[in-house]
VMD Tcl script that draws the C-alpha trace (Angstrom):
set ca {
  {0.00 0.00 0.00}
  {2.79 2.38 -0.15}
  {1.68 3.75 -3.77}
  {-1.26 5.11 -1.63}
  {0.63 6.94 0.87}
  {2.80 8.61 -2.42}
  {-0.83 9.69 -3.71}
  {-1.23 13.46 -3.61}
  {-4.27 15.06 -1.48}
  {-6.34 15.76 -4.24}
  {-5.72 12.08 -5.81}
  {-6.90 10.79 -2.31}
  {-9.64 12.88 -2.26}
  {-11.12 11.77 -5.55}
  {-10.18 8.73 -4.92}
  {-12.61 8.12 -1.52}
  {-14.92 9.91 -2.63}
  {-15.07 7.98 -6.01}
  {-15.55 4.81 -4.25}
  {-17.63 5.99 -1.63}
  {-20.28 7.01 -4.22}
  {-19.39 4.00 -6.20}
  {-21.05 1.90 -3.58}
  {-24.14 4.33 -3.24}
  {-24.57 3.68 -7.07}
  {-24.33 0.02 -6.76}
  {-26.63 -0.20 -3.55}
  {-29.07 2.12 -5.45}
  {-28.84 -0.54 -8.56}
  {-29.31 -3.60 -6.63}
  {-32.49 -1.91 -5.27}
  {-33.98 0.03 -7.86}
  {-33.49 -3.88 -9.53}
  {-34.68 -5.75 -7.28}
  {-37.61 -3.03 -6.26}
  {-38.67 -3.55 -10.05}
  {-39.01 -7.36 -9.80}
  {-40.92 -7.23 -6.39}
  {-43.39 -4.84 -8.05}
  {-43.91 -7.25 -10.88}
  {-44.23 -9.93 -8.69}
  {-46.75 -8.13 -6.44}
  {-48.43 -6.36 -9.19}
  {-49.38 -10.35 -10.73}
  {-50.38 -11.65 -7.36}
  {-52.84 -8.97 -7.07}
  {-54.06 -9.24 -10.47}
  {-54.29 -12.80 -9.57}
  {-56.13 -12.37 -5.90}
  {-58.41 -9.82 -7.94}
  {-59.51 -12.78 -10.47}
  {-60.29 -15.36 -8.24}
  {-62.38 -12.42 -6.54}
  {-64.29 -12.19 -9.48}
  {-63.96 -15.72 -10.54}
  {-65.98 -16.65 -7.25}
  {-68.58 -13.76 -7.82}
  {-69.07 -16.03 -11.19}
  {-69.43 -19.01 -9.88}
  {-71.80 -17.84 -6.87}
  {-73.91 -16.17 -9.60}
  {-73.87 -18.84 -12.38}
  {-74.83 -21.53 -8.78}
  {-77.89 -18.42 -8.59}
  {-78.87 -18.66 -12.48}
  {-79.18 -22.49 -12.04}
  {-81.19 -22.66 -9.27}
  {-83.66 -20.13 -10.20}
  {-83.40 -21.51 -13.96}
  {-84.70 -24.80 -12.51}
  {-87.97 -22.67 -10.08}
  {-89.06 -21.23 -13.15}
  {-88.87 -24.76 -14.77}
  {-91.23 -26.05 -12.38}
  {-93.14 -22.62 -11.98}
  {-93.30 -20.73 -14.86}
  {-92.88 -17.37 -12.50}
  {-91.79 -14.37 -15.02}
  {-90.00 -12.86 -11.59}
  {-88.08 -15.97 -11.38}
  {-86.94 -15.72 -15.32}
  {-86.05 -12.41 -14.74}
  {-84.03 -12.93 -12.07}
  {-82.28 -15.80 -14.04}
  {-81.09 -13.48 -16.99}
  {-79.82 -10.38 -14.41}
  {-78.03 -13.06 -12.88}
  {-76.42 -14.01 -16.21}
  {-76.05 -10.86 -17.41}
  {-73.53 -9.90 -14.22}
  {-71.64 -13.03 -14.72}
  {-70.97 -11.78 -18.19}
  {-70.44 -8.32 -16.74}
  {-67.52 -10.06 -14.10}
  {-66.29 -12.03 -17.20}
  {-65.54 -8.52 -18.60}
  {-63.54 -7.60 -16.23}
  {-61.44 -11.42 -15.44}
  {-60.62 -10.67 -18.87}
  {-58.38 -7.73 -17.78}
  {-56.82 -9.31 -15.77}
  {-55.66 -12.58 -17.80}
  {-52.11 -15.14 -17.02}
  {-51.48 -15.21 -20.92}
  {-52.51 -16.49 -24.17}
  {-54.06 -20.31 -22.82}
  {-56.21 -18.52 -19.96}
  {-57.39 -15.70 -22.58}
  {-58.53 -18.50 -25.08}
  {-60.08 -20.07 -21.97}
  {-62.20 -17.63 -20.88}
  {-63.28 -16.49 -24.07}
  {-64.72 -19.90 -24.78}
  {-66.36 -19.64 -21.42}
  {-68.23 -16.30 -22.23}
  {-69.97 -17.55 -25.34}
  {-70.72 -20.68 -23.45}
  {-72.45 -18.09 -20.76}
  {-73.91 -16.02 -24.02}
  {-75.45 -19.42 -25.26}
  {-77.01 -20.18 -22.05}
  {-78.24 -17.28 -21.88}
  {-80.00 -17.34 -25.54}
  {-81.20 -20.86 -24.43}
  {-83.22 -19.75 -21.21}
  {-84.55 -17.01 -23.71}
  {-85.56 -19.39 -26.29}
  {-87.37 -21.66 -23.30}
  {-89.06 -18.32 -21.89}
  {-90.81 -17.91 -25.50}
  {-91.72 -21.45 -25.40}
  {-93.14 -21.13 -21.86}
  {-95.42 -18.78 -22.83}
  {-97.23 -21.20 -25.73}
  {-96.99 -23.52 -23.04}
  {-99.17 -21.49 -20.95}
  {-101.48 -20.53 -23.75}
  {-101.91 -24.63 -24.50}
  {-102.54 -25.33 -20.67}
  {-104.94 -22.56 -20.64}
  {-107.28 -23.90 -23.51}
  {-106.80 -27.17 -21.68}
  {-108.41 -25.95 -18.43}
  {-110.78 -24.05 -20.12}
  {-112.11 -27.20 -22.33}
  {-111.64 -29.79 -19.61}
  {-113.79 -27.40 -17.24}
  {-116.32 -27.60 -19.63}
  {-115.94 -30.98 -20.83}
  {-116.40 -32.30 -16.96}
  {-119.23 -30.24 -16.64}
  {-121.26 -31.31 -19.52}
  {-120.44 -34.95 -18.89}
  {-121.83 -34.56 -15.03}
  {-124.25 -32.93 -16.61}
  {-125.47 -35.93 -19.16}
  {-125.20 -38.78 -16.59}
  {-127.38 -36.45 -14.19}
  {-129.74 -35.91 -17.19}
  {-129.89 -39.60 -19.00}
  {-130.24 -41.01 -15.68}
  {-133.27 -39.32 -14.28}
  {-134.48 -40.60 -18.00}
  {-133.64 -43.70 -16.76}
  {-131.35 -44.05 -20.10}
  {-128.88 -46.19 -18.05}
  {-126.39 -47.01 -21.16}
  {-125.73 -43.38 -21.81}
  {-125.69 -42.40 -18.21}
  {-123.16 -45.42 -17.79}
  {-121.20 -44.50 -21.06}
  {-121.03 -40.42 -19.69}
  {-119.48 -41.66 -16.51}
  {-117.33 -43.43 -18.37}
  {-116.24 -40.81 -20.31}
  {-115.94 -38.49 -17.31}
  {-113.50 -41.08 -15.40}
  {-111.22 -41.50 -18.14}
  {-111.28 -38.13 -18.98}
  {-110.52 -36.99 -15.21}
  {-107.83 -40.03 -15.14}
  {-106.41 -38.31 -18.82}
  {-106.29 -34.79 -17.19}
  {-104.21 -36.03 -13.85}
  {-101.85 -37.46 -15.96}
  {-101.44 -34.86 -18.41}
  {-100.89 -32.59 -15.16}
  {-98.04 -34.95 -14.08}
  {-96.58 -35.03 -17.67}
  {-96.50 -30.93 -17.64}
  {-94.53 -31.01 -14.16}
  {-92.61 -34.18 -14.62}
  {-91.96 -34.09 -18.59}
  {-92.31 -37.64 -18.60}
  {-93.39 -38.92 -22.09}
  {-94.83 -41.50 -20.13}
  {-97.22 -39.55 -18.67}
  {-98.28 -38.09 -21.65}
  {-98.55 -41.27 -23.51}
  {-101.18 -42.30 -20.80}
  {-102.91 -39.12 -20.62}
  {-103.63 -39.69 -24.49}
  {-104.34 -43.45 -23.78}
  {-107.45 -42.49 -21.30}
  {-108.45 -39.33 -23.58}
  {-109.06 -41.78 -26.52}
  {-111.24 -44.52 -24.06}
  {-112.99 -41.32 -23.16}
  {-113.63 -40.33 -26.69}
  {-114.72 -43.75 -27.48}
  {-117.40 -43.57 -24.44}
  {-118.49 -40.18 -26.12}
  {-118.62 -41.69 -29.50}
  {-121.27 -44.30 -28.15}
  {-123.13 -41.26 -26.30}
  {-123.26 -39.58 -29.53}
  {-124.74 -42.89 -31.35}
  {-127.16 -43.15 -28.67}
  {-128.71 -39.60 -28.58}
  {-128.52 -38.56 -32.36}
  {-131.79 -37.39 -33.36}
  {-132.59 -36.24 -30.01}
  {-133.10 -33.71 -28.46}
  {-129.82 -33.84 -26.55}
  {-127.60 -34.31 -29.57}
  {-126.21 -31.42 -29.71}
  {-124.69 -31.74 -26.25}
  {-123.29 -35.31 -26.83}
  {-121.22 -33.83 -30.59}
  {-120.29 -30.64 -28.57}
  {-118.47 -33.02 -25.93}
  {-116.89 -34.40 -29.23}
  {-115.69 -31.71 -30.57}
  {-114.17 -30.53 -27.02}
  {-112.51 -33.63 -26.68}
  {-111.30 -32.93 -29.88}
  {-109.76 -29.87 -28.55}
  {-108.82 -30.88 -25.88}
  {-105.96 -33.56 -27.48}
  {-104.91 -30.51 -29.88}
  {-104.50 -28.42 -27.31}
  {-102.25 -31.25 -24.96}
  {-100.55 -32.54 -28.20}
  {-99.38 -28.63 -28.73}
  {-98.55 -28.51 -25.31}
  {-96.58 -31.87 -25.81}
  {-94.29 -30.34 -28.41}
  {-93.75 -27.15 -27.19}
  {-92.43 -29.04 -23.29}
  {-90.26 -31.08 -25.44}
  {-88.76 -28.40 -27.15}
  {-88.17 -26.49 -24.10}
  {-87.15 -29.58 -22.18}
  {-84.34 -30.14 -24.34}
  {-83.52 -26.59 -24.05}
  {-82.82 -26.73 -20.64}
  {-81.34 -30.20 -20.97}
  {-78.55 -28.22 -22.86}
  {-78.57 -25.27 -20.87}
  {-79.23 -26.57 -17.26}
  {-77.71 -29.81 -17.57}
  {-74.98 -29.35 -19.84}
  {-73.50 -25.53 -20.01}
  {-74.34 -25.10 -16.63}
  {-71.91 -28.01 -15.34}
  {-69.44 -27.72 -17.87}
  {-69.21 -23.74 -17.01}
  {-68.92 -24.64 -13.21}
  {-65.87 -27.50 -13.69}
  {-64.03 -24.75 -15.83}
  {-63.87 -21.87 -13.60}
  {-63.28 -24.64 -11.08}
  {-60.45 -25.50 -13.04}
  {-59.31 -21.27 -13.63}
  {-59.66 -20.94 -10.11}
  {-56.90 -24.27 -9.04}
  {-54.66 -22.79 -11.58}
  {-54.92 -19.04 -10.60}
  {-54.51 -20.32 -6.81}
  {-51.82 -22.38 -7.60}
  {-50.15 -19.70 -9.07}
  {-50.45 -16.85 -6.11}
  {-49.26 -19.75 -3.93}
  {-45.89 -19.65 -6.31}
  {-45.81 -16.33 -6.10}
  {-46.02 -15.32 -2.92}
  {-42.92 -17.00 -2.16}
  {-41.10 -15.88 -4.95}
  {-42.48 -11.96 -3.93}
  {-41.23 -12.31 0.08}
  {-37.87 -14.02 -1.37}
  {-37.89 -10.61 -3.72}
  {-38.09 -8.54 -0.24}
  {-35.39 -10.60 1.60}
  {-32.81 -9.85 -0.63}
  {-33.82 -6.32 -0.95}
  {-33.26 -6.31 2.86}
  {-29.81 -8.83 2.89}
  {-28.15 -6.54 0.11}
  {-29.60 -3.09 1.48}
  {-28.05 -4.22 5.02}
  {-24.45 -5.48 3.28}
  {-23.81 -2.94 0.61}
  {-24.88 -0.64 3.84}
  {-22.47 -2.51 6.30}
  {-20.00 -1.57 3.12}
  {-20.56 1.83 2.55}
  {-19.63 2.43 6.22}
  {-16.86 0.43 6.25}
  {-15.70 1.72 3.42}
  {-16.19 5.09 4.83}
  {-14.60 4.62 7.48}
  {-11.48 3.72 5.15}
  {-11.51 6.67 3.10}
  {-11.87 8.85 6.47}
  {-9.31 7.46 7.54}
  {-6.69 7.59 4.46}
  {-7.98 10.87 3.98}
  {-7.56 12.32 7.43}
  {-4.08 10.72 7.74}
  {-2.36 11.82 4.05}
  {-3.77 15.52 5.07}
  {-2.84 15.80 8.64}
  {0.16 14.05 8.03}
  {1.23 16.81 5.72}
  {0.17 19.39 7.89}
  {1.69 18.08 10.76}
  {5.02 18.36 9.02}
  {4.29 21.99 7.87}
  {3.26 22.68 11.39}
  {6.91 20.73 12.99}
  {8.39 22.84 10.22}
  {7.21 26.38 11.13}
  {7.77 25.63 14.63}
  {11.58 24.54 14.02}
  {12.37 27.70 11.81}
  {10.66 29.60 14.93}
  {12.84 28.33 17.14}
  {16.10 29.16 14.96}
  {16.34 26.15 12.91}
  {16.62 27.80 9.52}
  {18.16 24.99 8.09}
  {14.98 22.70 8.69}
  {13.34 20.41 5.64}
  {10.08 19.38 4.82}
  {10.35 15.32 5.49}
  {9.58 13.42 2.34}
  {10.89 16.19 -0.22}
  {13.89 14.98 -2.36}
  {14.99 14.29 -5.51}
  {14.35 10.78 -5.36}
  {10.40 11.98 -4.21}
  {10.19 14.95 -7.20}
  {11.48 12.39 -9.90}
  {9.27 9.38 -9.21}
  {7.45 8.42 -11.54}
  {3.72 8.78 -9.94}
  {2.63 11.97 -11.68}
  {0.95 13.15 -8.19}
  {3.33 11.75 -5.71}
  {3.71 14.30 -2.70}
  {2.57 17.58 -4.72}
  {1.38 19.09 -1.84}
  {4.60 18.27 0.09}
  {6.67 19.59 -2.54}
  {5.43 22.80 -2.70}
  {5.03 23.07 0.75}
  {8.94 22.82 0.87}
  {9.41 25.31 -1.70}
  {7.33 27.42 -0.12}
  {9.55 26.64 3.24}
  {12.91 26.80 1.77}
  {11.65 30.21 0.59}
  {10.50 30.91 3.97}
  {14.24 30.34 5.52}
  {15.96 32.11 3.06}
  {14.41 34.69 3.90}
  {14.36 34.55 7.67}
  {18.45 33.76 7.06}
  {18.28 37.35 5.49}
  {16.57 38.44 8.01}
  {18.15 36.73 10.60}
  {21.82 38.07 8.99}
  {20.38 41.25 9.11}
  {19.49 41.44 12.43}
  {22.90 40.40 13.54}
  {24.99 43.34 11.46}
  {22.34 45.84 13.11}
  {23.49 44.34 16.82}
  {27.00 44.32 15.93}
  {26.88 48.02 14.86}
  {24.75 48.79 17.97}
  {27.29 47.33 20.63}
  {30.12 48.90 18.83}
  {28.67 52.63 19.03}
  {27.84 52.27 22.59}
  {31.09 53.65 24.37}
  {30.32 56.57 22.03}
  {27.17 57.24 23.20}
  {28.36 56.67 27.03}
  {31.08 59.06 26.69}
  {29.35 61.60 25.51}
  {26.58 61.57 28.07}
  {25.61 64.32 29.81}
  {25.70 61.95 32.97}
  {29.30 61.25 32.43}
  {30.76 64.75 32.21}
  {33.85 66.06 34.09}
  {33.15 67.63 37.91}
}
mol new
graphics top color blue
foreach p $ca { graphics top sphere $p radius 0.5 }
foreach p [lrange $ca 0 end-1] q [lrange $ca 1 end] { graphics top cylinder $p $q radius 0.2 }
display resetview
């Protein structure tokens, strides 16, 4: 190290300071780095918590949509639709904004999928809405006939037998049994969707036809005629209006058999499946994000514990190359004080002003210049000083002699 104690001051100087704000530089960079990777990393993770925030909001309201997609199966309530297609419509409105928020490329494609799967459920319930309605209208002639129809049959057997006409008060109760037995089951068929039911409801509307039919052989010509083909013609009605019914529960029924039973499960295992992967991520990030923050910490405290250190070093080099020179300056002034005019700066020689470090003891140097010009001129002064006191002592008998004090008597 003894090239550093040869440096001049202002060598030093930059020196320590150079390195000194070397290390801030460095400590700044490993932060300002590593700062930028924990905001990534924290930046994703709450992307990520903000998707499966959302991602859950879907699946609560798509759990919603099903629910009260299946009330209004069994219902027909227009509140309950209507609550079915806001529900849908938010889930498309969350969708919007998962979509902001997506892991890359795979998840995008994902999710896209999974919004015109929502759209398409959505168009379904619609579709089975508008077929709910003819439903209604068919279920309403149906009541309104079969009212009728179970009225004028009562009606008939009352009728034939206080005419003691036994065979068409027999063949009217008939009719009226199977045409009760035909209505129960075409109730269970438009709650159940059974085709089974429905293929028995038209099983006992065709025995009560036939039982009508013989009512209708019995009393043509009469007087009650009329009645007997007007329960014909109702019955008639009656089967068009269930057969219309029929097709349109169908229809809807295999609506909702894709909508309900299909979309609606696949759309719950996928954002099931968004949700594992999105958690699975934040659980991989999380550690990478607080390993991010220890070794902000580790290489804030050791490029810190270096700074000082180094510090420390340069206040030290520093304070000992410039007190060490003025320490000699200060020896110096004090020797040529006391007389020693012949005193040298320490450290100033040839061998020192010839080296070949271009800044080696600058300082020094001129200091003993500046010093050797300093004692040549006390010397003069010093020389000077003696001729006066020479002169002095030698004119003194002169001046005693010639004293007034010193005069004869």
């Amino acid at each position: 190290m003894k090239w550093l104690s040869n440096l001049g001051i202002q060598s030093k100087l930059l020196i320590g300071f150079g390195l000194v704000i070397s290390m801030i530089v460095a400590n700044s960079s490993f932060s300002i780095r590593n700062s930028a990777e924990k905001d990534e990393l924290f930046t994703e993770y709450r992307g990520i918590a903000r998707q499966t925030v959302l991602i859950g909001m879907i699946q609560e309201d798509l759990l919603g949509a099903g629910i009260a997609a299946n009330r209004y199966r069994m219902t027909g309530d227009p509140e309950v639709a209507q609550s079915v297609v806001d529900r849908l419509n938010r889930v498309l409105e969350t969708d919007a904004q998962v979509q902001q928020h997506v892991l890359g490329p795979s998840q995008a494609a994902a999710l896209s999928a999974l919004r015109g799967d929502i759209e398409r459920f959505r168009d379904l319930f619609d579709d089975g809405v508008g077929l709910q309605d003819q439903r209604d209208q068919a279920i309403a002639g149906m009541d309104e006939i079969g009212a009728r129809m179970r009225s004028d049959l009562a009606e008939l057997q009352q009728t034939a037998y206080w005419s003691n006409d036994t065979l068409t008060s027999f063949a009217a109760s008939n009719g009226l049994t199977h045409l009760l037995v035909g209505g129960l089951f075409a109730q269970k068929f438009l709650l159940r969707n059974d085709p089974a039911d429905y293929e028995r409801a038209k099983s006992e509307f065709e025995t009560s036809g036939k039982a009508i039919d013989r009512i209708v052989d019995r009393l043509r010509g009469g007087d009650r005629e009329d009645a007997a083909l007007a329960l014909r013609s109702g019955l008639d009605a009656y089967n068009a209006f269930l057969s219309q019914a029929a097709a349109v529960v169908l229809q809807r029924k295999e609506i909702y058999a894709q909508a309900l039973d299909r979309i609606g499960p696949s759309l719950a295992r996928s954002y099931d499946g968004i949700l594992e992967e999105m958690i699975d991520r934040q659980d991989r990030i999380g550690p990478q994000a607080q390993a991010a923050v220890d070794r902000i910490f580790i290489t804030s405290i050791v490029v810190g514990v270096l700074c000082v250190g180094l510090g420390a070093f340069v206040a030290i080099f520093l304070a000992r190359g410039i007190s060490g020179a003025l320490n000699r300056m200060t020896s110096l002034m004090s020797a040529i004080a006391d007389g020693a005019y012949d005193a040298k700066v320490e450290g100033v020689n040839a061998a020192t002003r010839s080296a070949p470090w271009p800044g080696r003891l600058r300082f020094s140097a001129r200091m003993g210049k500046s010093a050797s010009r300093w004692r040549k001129r006390a010397s003069g002064r010093r020389r000077i000083a003696i001729g006066v006191s020479k002169r002095s002592r030698a004119s003194r008998p002169i001046s005693i002699a010639t004293s007034p004090h010193f005069s004869a008597g």
